[in-house]
C-alpha positions as CSV (number, residue, x, y, z in Angstrom):
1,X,82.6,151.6,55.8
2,X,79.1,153.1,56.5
3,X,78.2,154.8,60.0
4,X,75.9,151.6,61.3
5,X,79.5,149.4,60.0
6,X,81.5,151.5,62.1
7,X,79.3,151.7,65.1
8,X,79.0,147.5,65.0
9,X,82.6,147.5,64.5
10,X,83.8,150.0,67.8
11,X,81.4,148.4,69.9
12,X,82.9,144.8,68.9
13,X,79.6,143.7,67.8
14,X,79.6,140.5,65.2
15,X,75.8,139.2,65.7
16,X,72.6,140.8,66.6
17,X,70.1,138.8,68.7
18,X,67.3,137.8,66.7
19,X,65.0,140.5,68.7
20,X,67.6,143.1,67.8
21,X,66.7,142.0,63.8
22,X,63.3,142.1,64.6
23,X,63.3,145.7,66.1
24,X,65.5,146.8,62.8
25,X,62.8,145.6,60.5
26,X,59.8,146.6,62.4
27,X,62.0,150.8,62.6
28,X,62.4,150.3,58.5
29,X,59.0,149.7,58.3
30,X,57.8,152.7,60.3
31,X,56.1,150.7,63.0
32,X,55.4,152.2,66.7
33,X,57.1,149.3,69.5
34,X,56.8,148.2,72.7
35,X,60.1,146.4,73.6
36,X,60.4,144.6,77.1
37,X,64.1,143.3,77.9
38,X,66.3,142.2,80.8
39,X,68.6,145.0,82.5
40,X,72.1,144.2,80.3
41,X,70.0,142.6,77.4
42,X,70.9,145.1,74.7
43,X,67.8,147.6,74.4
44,X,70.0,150.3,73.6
45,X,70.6,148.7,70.3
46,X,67.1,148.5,69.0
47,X,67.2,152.0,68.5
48,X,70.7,153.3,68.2
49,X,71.5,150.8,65.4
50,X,68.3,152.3,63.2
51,X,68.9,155.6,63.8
52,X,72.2,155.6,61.9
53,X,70.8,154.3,58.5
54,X,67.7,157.8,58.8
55,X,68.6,161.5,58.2
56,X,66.6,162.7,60.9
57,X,67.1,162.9,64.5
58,X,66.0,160.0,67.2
59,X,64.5,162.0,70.2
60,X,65.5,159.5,73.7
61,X,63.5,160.9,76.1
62,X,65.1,159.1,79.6
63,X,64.8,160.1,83.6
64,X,68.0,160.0,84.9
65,X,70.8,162.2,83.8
66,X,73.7,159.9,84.5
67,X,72.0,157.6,82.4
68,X,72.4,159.9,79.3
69,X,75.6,161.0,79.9
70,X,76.4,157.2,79.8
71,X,74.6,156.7,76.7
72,X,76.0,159.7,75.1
73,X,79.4,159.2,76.0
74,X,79.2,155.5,74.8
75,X,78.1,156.9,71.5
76,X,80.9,159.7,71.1
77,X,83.2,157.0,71.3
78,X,81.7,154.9,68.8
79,X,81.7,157.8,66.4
80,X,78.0,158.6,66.4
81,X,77.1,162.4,66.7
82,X,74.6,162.6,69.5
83,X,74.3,164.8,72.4
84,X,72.0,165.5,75.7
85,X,70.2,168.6,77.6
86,X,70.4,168.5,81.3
87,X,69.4,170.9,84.3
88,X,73.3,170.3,84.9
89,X,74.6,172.3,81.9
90,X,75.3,176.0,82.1
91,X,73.0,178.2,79.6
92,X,75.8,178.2,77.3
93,X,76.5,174.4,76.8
94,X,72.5,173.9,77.1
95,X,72.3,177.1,73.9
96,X,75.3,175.6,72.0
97,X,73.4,171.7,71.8
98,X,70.2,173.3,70.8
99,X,72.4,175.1,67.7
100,X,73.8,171.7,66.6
101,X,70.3,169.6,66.7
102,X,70.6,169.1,63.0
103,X,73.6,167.4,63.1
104,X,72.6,164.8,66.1
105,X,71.3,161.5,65.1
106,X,70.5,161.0,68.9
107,X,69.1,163.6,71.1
108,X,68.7,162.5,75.2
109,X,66.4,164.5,77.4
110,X,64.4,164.3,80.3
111,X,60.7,164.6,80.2
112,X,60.8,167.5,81.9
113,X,62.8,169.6,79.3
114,X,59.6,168.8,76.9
115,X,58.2,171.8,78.9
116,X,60.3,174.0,77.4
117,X,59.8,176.7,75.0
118,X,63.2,177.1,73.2
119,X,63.2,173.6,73.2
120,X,60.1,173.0,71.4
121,X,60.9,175.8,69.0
122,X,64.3,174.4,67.6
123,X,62.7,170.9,67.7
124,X,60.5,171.4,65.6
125,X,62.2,172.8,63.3
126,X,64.0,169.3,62.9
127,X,63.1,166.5,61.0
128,X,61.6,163.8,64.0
129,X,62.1,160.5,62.7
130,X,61.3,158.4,66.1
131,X,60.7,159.5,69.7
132,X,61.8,157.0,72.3
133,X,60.7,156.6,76.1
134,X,63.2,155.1,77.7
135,X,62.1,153.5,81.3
136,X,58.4,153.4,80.3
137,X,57.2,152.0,83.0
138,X,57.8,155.1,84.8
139,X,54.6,156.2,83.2
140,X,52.6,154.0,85.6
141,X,55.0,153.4,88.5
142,X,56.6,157.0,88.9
143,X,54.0,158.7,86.9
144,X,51.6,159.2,89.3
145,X,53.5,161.1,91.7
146,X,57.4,161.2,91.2
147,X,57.5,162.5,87.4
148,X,54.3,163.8,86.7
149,X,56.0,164.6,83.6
150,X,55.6,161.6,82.0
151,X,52.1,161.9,82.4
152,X,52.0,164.2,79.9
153,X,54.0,162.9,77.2
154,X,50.6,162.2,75.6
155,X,50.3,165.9,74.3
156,X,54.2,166.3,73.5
157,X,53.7,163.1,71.2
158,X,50.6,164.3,69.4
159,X,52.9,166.9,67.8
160,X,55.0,164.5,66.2
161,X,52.6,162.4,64.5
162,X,55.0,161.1,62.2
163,X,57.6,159.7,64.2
164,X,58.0,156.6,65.4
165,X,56.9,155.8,69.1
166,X,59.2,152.9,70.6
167,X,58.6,152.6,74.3
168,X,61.3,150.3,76.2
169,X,61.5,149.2,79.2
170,X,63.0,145.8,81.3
171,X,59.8,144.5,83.3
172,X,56.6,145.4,82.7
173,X,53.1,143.5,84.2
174,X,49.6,143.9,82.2
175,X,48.5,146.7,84.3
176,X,51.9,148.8,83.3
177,X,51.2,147.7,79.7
178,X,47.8,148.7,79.8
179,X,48.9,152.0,80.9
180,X,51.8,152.3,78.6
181,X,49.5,151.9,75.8
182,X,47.0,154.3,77.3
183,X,49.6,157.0,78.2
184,X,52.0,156.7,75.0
185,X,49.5,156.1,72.5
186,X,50.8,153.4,70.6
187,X,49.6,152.5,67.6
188,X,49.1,149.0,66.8
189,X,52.7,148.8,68.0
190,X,55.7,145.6,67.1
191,X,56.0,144.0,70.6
192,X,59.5,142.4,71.4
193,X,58.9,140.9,74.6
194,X,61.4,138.3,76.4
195,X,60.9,137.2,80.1
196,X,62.2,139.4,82.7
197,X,64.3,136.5,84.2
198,X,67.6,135.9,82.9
199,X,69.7,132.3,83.1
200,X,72.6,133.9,83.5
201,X,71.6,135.3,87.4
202,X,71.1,132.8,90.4
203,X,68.6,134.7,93.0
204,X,69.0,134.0,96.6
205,X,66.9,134.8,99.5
206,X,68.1,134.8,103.5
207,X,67.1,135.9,106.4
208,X,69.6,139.0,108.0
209,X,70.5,138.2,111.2
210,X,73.9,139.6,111.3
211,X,74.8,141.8,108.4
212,X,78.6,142.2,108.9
213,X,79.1,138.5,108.8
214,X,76.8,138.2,106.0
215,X,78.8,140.5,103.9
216,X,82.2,139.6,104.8
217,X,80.8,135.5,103.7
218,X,79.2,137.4,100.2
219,X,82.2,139.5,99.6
220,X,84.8,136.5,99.6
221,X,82.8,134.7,97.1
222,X,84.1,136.9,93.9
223,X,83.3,140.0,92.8
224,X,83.1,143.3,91.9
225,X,79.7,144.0,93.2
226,X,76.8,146.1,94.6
227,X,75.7,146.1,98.3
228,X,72.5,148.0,98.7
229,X,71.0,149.9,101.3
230,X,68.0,152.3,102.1
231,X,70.2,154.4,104.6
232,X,72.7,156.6,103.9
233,X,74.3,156.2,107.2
234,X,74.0,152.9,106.8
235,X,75.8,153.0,103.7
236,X,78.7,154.8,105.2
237,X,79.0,153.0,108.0
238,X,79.3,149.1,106.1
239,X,81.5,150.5,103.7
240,X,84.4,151.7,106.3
241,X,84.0,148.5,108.2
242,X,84.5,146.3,105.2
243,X,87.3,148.3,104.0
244,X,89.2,146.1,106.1
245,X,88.6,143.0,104.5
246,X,88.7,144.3,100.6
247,X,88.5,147.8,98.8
248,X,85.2,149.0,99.1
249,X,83.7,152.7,98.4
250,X,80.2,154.2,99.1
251,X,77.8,156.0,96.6
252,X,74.7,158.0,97.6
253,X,72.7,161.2,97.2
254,X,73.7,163.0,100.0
255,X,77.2,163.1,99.0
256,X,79.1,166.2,96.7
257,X,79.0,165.7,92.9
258,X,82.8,165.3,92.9
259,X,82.6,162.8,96.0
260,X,80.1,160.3,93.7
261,X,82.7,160.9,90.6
262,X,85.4,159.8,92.6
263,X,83.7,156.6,94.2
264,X,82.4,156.0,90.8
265,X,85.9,156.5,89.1
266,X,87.3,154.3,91.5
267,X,85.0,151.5,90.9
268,X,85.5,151.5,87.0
269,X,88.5,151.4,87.2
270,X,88.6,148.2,89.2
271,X,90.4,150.1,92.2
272,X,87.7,149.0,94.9
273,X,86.0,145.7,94.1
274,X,82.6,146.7,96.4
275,X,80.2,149.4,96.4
276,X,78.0,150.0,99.5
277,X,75.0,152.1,97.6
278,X,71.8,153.2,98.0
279,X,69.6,153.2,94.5
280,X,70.9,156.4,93.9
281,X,73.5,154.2,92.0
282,X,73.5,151.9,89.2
283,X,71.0,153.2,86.3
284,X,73.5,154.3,83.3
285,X,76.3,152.5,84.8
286,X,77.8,150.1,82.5
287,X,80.2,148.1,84.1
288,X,80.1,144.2,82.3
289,X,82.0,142.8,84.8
290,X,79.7,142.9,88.5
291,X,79.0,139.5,89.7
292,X,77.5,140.4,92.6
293,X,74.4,142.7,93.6
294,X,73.4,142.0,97.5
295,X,70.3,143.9,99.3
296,X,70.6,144.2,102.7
297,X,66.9,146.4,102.6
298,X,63.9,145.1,100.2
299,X,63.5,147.6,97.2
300,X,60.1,148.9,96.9
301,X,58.8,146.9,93.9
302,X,59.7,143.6,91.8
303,X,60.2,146.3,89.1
304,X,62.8,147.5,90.8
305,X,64.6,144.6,92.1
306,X,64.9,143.2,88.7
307,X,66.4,146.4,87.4
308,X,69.2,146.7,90.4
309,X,70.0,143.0,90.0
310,X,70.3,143.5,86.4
311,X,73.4,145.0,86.8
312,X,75.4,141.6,87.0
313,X,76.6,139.6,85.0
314,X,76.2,142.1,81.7
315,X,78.8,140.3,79.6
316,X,76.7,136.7,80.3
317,X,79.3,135.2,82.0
318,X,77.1,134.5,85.0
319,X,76.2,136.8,88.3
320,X,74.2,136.1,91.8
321,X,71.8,138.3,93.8
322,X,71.8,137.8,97.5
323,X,68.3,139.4,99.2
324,X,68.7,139.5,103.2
325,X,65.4,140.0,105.0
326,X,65.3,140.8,108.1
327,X,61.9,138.5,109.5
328,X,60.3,141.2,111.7
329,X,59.7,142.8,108.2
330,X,58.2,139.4,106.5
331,X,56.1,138.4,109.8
332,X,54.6,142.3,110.8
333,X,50.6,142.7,109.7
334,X,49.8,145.9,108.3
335,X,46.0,146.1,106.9
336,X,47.0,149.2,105.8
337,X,48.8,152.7,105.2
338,X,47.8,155.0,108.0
339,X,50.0,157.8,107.7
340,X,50.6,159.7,111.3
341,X,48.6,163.5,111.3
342,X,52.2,165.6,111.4
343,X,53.6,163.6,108.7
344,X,50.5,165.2,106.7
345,X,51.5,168.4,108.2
346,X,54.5,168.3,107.2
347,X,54.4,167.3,103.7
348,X,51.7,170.0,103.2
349,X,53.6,172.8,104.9
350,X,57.0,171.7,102.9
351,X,55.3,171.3,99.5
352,X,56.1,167.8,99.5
353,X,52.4,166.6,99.0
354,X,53.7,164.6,96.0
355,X,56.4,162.7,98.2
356,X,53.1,161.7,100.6
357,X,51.6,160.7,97.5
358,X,54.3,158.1,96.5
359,X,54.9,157.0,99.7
360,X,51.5,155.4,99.4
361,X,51.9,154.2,96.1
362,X,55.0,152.7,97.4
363,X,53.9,150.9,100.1
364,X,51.1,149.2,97.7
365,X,53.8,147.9,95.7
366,X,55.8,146.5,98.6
367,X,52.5,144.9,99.6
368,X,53.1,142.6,96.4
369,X,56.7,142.4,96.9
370,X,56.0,140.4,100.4
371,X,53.6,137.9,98.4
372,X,56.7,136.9,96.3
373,X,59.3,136.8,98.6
374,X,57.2,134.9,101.0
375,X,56.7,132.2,98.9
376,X,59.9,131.8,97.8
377,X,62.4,133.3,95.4
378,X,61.3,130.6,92.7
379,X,61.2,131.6,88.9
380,X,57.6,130.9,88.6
381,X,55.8,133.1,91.1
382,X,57.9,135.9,89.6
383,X,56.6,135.4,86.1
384,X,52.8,134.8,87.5
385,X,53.6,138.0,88.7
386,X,54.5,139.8,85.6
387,X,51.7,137.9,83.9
388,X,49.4,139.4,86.4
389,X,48.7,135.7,87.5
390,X,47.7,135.3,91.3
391,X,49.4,132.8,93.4
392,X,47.2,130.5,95.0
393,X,48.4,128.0,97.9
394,X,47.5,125.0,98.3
395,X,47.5,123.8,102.4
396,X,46.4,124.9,106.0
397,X,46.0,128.4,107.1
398,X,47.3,129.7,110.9
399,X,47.6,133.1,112.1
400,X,51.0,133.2,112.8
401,X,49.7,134.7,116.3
402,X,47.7,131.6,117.1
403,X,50.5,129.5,116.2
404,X,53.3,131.1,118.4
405,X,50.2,130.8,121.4
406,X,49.2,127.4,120.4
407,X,53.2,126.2,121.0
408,X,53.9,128.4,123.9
409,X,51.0,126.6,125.6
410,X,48.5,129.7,125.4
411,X,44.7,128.8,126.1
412,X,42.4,129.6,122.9
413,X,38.5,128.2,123.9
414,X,39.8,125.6,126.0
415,X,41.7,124.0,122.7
416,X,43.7,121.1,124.1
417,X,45.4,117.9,121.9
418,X,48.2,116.4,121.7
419,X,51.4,118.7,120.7
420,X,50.0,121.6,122.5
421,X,52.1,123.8,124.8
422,X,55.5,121.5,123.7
423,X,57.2,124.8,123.1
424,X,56.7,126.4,126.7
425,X,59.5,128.7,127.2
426,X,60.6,129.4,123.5
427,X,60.7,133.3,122.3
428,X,59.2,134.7,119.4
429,X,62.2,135.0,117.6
430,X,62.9,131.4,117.4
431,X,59.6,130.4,116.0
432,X,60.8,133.4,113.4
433,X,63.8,131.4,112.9
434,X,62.4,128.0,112.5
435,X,59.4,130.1,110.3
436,X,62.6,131.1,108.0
437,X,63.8,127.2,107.8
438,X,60.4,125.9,107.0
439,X,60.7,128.4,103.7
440,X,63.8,127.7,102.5
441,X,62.8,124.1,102.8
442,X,59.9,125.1,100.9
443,X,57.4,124.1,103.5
444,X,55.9,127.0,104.6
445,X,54.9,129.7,102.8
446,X,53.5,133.4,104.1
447,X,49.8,135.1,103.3
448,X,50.3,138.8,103.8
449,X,46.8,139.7,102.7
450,X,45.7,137.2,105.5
451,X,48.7,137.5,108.0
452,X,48.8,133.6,107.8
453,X,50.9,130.5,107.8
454,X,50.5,128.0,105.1
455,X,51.4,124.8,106.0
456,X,52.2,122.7,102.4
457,X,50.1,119.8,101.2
458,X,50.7,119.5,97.8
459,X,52.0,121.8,94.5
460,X,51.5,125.2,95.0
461,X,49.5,126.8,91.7
């Protein structure tokens, strides 16, 4: 039985997906690749399979360690002799990988060890059949200002002209691609590109009024599952108070190494069926079984949605994605990003100039996040999205200002018909509930860019 036999056979594979064939061929026949797949889709395989049939070494260049560890750990157990270099190793473990190179077929790293001296000494004293960047996009969407590192895989590739460049990723709009192709230097690269949507997940959007209550109806629907949060204490806090219902742990950053091993353990191994997170979790976790993934907090892009909810339902047997909203956040008008003057201070006395940066970049990106969700979780606007299509609305414009006025019987010019002032007495927060009913009924939609209303009067384009 050959190595590629043995690896199909340990990882109980029988049939590859025609884009897995397709990625095979195009690796035989020394093509560069852009590959664009759902989370749980089976990336991995484009270019673990290929890499067992070469003699040289496959360089996976990823950003998260826990993702390689994964990967790496997945392969050992399959057989495959692979191996990663992290910030996390002692200088011996770190030395010892770099003196068994020749005998990886796979070699994980982060961007950041391309900087390396000793590194790029022994690597090049290998034979580099393919370089892979795993996470591309981070090239545009992190790149900037988060790992400036993968800015500058551009030079590292240029001394490896003869491997192949294969550049992965799960979601990816034109202006990522563009830059993708820009940054990586692809040439005339095999693209395998499937929509970021997958039939298997069922995408639901609320509004959060009460997120206890919420939970506890979520929770009682099946899992095991992800509840996310922004907050740490937050986190904490919704995963004591739902240990009472079921067995729940927490997972976040601020936690000790052994702390997030144990929660992690525990979940694994089925012991708690919920997981109160923040995004800290979830990239390199492969767990086939979640059904669930809820946000209680928006995540700052689509991008990134689609990669947390990704997380369900990775053996296809079906998962949902519950997105709670609280309306102040939907219905607030921001023109634009005016950072306050100590939070400059600050970031410049503290070195964190880059975190300022991002925070910007960020809040850009959440900008088109609100477009979506305000016209609906519906399959369509997210793939006019990706194909850097605008959503146009079809309907009447109001400021949601002049429309809470108009019903609370506010003058505006001396405006007076019929219907005006019939909600005398009402507070805000109920024309942000009946707002919330006129979406899900698909009546209503919301224009951030103009802080509008749109009444529906036909298809929306």
């Amino acid at each position: 039985m050959s190595q590629k036999e043995d690896y199909l056979f340990r990882k109980q594979i029988t049939e590859l997906y025609p884009f897995q064939e397709k990625a095979l061929d195009s690796w035989r026949k020394r093509r560069d690749m852009l590959i664009t797949l759902p989370t749980g889709r089976g990336k991995s395989l484009c270019y673990q399979l290929p890499s067992l049939e070469q003699d040289g070494l496959t360089l996976v260049i990823s950003p998260l360690i826990a993702l390689m560890q994964d990967q790496v750990m997945g392969l050992t157990e399959a057989g495959v002799k692979s191996g990663y270099l992290s910030s996390l190793q002692d200088p011996e473990k770190q030395e010892k990988v770099l003196q068994e190179m020749g005998q990886y077929a796979l070699l994980y790293v982060t961007p950041e060890r391309l900087a390396s001296r000793r590194f790029l000494e022994v690597l090049k004293m290998q034979t580099v059949e393919a370089v892979v960047i795993d996470e591309a996009h981070c090239v545009s969407l992190w790149g900037r200002t988060f790992r400036p590192s993968y800015r500058r895989l551009k030079d590292f590739l240029r001394q490896f002209p003869g491997a192949r460049r294969v550049a992965l990723s799960a979601t990816v709009t034109p202006v990522v691609k563009r830059d993708i192709y820009h940054f990586l230097e692809l040439r005339n690269p095999v693209e395998i590109i499937e929509s970021p949507l997958r039939n298997d997940l069922t995408l639901h959007l609320e509004v959060r009024e009460n997120p206890l209550s919420l939970l506890r109806r979520v929770i009682h629907t099946g899992g095991p599952g992800i509840i996310y949060t922004q907050s740490r204490y937050e986190c904490e806090r919704l995963a004591f108070l739902l240990s009472h219902d079921i067995p729940t742990a927490f997972y976040h950053a601020g936690m000790s190494r052994k702390e997030r091993d144990e929660s992690l353990r525990q979940f694994l191994a089925n012991e708690v069926q919920w997981m109160v997170a923040t995004s800290a979790f979830g990239m390199g976790i492969d767990k086939s079984d979640i059904r669930t993934v809820v946000h209680l907090d928006p995540p700052p892009s689509l991008e990134d949605y689609l990669q947390q909810i990704g997380r369900a339902s990775r053996d296809g047997k079906g998962g949902k994605a519950y997105l709670f909203l609280s309306s102040r956040i939907l219905l607030r008008k921001e023109k634009e990003y005016r950072p306050r003057a100590g939070f400059v201070i600050a970031a410049l006395l503290r070195g964190k100039w880059e975190l300022f940066l991002r925070k910007i970049y960020s809040y850009q990106l959440w900008r088109a996040m609100l477009r979506w969700i305000g016209s609906g979780l519906s399959s369509k606007v997210l793939m006019r999205y990706f194909e850097g299509k605008s959503l146009k609305h079809r309907g009447m414009g109001l400021p949601f200002s002049f429309l809470v006025g108009f019903l609370q019987g506010q003058r505006d010019d001396g405006l007076l018909f019929p219907g005006y002032g019939v909600k005398r007495g009402f507070s805000r927060m109920v024309f942000e509930r009946w707002f919330w009913r006129g979406v899900r009924q698909g009546n209503l939609c919301f224009d951030v860019r103009n802080g509008e209303f749109w009444v529906r009067r036909g298809e929306r384009q």
